[in-house]
N, C-alpha and C positions, 0 to 999 in steps of 0.2 A: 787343563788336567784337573779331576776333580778329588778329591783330600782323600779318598780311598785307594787312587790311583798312586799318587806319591806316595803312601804311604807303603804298598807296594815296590813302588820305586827306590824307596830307602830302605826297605829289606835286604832288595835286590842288589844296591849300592855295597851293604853291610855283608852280606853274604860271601862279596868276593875280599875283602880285608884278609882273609888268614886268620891268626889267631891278636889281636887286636888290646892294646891298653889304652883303657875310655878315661881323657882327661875327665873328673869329676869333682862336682863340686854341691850338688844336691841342689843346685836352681832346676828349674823345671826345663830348662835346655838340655843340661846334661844327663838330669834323670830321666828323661824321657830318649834318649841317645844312647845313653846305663841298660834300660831296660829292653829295649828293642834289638841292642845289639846280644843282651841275654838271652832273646826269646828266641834270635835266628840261631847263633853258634853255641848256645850252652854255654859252659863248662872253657869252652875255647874262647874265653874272654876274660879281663879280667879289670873292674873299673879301680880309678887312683883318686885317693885325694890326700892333694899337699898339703900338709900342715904346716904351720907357722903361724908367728903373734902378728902376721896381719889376717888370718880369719879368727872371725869370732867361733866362742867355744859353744853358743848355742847353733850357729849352722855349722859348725862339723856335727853333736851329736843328729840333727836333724836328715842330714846327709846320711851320718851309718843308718841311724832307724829305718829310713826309706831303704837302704840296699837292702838290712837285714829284711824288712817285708817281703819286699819281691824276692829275694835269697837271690839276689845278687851276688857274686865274686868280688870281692872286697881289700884292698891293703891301702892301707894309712900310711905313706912315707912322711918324711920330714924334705924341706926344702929348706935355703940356705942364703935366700935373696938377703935378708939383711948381711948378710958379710959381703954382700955388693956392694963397693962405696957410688958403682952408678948407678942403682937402686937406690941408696941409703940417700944422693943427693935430692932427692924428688925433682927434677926436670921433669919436661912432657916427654922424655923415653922411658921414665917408668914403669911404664905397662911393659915394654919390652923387654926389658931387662928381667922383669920378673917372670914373665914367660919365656925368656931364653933358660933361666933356673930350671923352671918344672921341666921344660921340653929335654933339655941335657940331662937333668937325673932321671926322667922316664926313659932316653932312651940308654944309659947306662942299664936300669932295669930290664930292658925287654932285651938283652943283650946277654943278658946273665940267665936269665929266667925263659930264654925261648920264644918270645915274642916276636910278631913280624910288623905289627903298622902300629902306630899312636892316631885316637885320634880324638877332637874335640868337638864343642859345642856353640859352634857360631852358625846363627843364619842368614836370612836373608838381610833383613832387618839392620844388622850390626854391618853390611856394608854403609849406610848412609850416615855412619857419626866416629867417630876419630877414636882407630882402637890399632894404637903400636904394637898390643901382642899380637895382632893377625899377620904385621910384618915378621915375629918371631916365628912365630905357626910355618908361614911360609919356607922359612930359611932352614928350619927343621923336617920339613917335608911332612908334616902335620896334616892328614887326611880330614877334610869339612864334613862328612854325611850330610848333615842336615843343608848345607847352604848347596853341597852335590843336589842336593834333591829336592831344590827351588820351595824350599819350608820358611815361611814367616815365623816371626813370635806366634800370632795369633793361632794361625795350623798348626804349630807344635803345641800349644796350650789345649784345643782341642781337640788333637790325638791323642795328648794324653787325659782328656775328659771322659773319650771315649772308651779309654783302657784302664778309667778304673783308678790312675793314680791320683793319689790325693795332693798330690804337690800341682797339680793344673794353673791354678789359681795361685800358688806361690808369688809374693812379690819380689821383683827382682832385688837383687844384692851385691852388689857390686863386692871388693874387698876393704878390709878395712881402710890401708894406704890410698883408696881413691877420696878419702875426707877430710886428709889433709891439703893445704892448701900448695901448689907448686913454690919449689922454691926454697920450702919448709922442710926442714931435713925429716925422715921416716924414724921416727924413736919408737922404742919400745912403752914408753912413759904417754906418748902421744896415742898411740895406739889402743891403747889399755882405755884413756882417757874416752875417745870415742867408741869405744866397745861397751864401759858403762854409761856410760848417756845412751847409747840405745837401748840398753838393756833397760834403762829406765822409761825410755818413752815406750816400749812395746809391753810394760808393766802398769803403766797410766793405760792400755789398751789403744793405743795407735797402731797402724799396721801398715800404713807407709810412709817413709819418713827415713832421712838421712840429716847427720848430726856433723858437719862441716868446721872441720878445726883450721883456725885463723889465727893460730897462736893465744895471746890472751882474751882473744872475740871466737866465740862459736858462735853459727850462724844453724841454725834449726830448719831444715826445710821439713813441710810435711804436707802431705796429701792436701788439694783443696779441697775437695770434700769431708775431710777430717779437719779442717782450718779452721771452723768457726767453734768446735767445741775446744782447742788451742788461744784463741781470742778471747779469755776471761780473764777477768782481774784474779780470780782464786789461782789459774793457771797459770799466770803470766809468776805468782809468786813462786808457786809447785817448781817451775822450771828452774826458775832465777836460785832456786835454794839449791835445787839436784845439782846444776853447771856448775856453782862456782864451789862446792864441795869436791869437784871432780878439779879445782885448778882454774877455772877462767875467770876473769875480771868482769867483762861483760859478757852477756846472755842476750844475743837478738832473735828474735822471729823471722825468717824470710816470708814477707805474702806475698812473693811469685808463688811461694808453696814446692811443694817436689816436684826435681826433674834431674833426672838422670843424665850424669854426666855437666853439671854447671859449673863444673871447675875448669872445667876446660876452654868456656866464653874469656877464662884471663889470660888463656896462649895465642901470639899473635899468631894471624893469618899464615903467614910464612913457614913456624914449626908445625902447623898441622898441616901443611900440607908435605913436608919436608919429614914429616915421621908415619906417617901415614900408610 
């Protein structure tokens, strides 16, 4: 099937939803999810994004900006994962637990407000790497569009190249709480901590890169092809001063470099396949 046909395809998917609340989160998954289910039903949609101190506060604004463009349907609720103490443990159920939050207070939402389906932004792609909220999605009855309509990252970056949004090319972003390390309780103090370290490194002008809290060690992963302007003695001191202003003892470099989801290489065998 070729990217104009699915693309149709996932109209057609979206079309029969009813009137629909789009988990959203302003990655180019969802805005392009956001947008598409705008185009087909109007008005008879209406996208969400959870707030809480584990997203950062430059992608929420980045997230409204994008819906306000397209005049997207927009509401900002509050979510509540941190008074989970099975959230607040950081185990590899994590992710669940936090997506069991969103997925319960949206469908309180659409329950109040007239709504008929929820649905998210996962696709093809996020079948092949270890993602607990897919088992929350499930248990919720959480509609996939994009993954319905056999969509890759890459076909979804270039539909939305092709429509114009400017988020295409977005680098992924996972939430904050995936930086801390398992095991590591989710603080608000921790949180904050890795929110200004990226904030700092996407102000030195990096643009992919995630900032790994190991308690008094953060580990810096960032893009290899951004890696060698990171490998400078001037740099190596820039970083060493921003980290340990922000609370850490040491300040390491990773040169595997970025990769999403590396926290996850420290859960054995067993609980990924046992939360999965």
């Amino acid at each position: 099937m070729d990217l104009s046909a699915k693309r149709e395809r996932l109209e057609q998917i979206i079309s029969e939803l009813g009137r629909p609340l789009v988990a959203y989160s302003g990655g180019v998954d969802s805005a392009y999810l956001a947008y598409t289910t705008h185009k087909v039903l109007g008005s008879d949609m209406l996208a969400i994004i959870a707030d809480s101190p584990s997203l950062a506060r430059v992608q929420l604004a980045d997230a409204i900006a994008f819906a306000q463009e397209q005049e997207i349907p927009l509401r900002v609720i509050q979510t509540l994962e941190m008074d989970r103490g099975d959230y607040v443990r950081n185990d590899g159920a994590r992710c669940f637990h936090c997506k069991h939050e969103l997925f319960t207070t949206m469908e309180q939402f659409a329950e109040k407000n007239g709504f008929q389906s929820i649905v998210y932004g996962v696709n093809m792609d996020d079948q092949g790497d270890f993602r607990p909220g897919q088992r929350a999605a499930r248990r919720h009855g959480v509609a996939a569009p994009l993954l319905q309509g056999e969509l890759s990252k890459q076909e979804i970056r270039e539909l939305a190249r092709q429509a114009g949004l400017r988020v295409w090319d977005k680098p992924a972003s996972a939430c904050l709480s995936s930086r801390i390390e398992y095991g590591r309780p989710v603080t608000r103090e921790a949180l904050l901590a890795v929110e200004r370290g990226e904030d700092a490194l996407r102000e030195l002008g990096f643009r992919q890169f995630r900032v790994r809290h190991h308690g008094e060690i953060v580990r810096i992963e960032i893009a290899q092809e951004e890696l060698p302007r990171a490998l400078t003695l001037p740099m190596f001191s820039q970083l060493s001063q921003i980290f340990k202003v922000l609370g850490f003892v040491y300040v390491t470099l990773d040169v595997e470099g970025f990769r999403s989801g590396s926290m996850n290489a420290s859960l054995p065998a067993e609980t990924l396949i046992k939360l999965s």
